[in-house]
N, C-alpha and C positions, 0 to 999 in steps of 0.2 A: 544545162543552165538552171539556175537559183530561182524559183520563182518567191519574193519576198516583198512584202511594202518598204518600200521607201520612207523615210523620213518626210519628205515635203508632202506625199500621200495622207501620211498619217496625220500628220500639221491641217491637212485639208480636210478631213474627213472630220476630225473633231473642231472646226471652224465652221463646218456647215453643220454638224451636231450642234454646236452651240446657237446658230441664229436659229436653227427649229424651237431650240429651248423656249429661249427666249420670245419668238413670235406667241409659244401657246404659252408661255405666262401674259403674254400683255393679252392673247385674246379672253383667259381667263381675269384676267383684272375687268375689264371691259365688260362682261356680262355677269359680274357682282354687281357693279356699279349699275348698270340695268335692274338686276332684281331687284338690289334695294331703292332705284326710284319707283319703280312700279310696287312695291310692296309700299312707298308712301303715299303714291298717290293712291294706291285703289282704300287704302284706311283714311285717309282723306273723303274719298266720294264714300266712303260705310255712314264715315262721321257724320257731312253733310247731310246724306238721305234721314239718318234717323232725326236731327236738329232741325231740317228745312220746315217741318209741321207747327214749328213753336216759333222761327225768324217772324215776324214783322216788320215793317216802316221803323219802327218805334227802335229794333237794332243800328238801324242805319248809320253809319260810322262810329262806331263803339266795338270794343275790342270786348270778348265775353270767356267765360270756361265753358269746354263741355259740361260741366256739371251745371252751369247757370242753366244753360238750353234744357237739358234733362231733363230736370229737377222738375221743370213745370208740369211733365205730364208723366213721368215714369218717377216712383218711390224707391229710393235709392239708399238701402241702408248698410252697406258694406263699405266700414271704412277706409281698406283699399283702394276700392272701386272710385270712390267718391275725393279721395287723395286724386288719385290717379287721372279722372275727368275734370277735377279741378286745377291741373297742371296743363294740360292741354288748353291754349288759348288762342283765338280765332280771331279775326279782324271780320267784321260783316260790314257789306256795304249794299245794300238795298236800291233797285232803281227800279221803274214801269218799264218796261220791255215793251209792251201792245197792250192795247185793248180793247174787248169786243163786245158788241151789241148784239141783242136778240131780239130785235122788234119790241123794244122797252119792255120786255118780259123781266130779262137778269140782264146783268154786264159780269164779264170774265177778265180778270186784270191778269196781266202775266208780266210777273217780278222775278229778273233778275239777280237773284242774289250770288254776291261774291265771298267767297272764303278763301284767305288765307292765313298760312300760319308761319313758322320760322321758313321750311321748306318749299312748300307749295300754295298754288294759290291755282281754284278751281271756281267752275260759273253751274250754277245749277238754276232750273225755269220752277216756279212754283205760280200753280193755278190757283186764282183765290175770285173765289166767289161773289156776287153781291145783291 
């Protein structure tokens, strides 16, 4: 006796080859899409951390460039650089979170500030003295 695949075998075999295929394309689509959110937002919270030093009240719904924020406390002379943080544009929105007392010694405000931009939109606490 012949031992041979079958037609319908072979039919099956490349029918279940095909939906493997396709399951690790979609679970590779699926964790691009991951990176590149997470590669947004963690350059979102770089941006925020380095800006939050220069935010104030005075931001408080006003849309700004990185370069505006920059500019105040870092010299910025590469005209690339300075293109390139002046395309990036942020919405700030400014509120009091708490605030604290120290037996009228100081008070410690903690603001809320919110960043977003086309993609994301992130909350960072900034401590301000008084």
């Amino acid at each position: 006796m012949k031992s041979s695949f079958l037609l319908i075998e072979a039919i099956m075999g490349i029918v279940i080859l095909s939906f493997s295929l396709v399951a690790l394309l979609e679970l590779n689509n699926t964790t691009i899409s991951m990176l590149e959110f997470v590669s947004s937002k963690g350059s979102l919270y770089q941006d925020a951390s380095l800006m939050s030093e220069t935010i104030t009240k005075d931001y408080n719904k006003k849309t700004k460039s990185a370069y505006d924020l920059l500019s105040l406390n870092y010299n910025i002379d590469n005209l690339d650089i300075k293109q390139i943080l002046s395309q990036a544009r942020y919405e700030i929105k400014v509120d009091n979170f708490s605030q604290l007392e120290f037996a009228d010694i100081f008070t410690i405000d903690i603001q809320k500030i919110s960043l977003s931009n086309k993609k994301n939109k992130i909350q960072i606490y900034k401590l301000v003295y008084e």
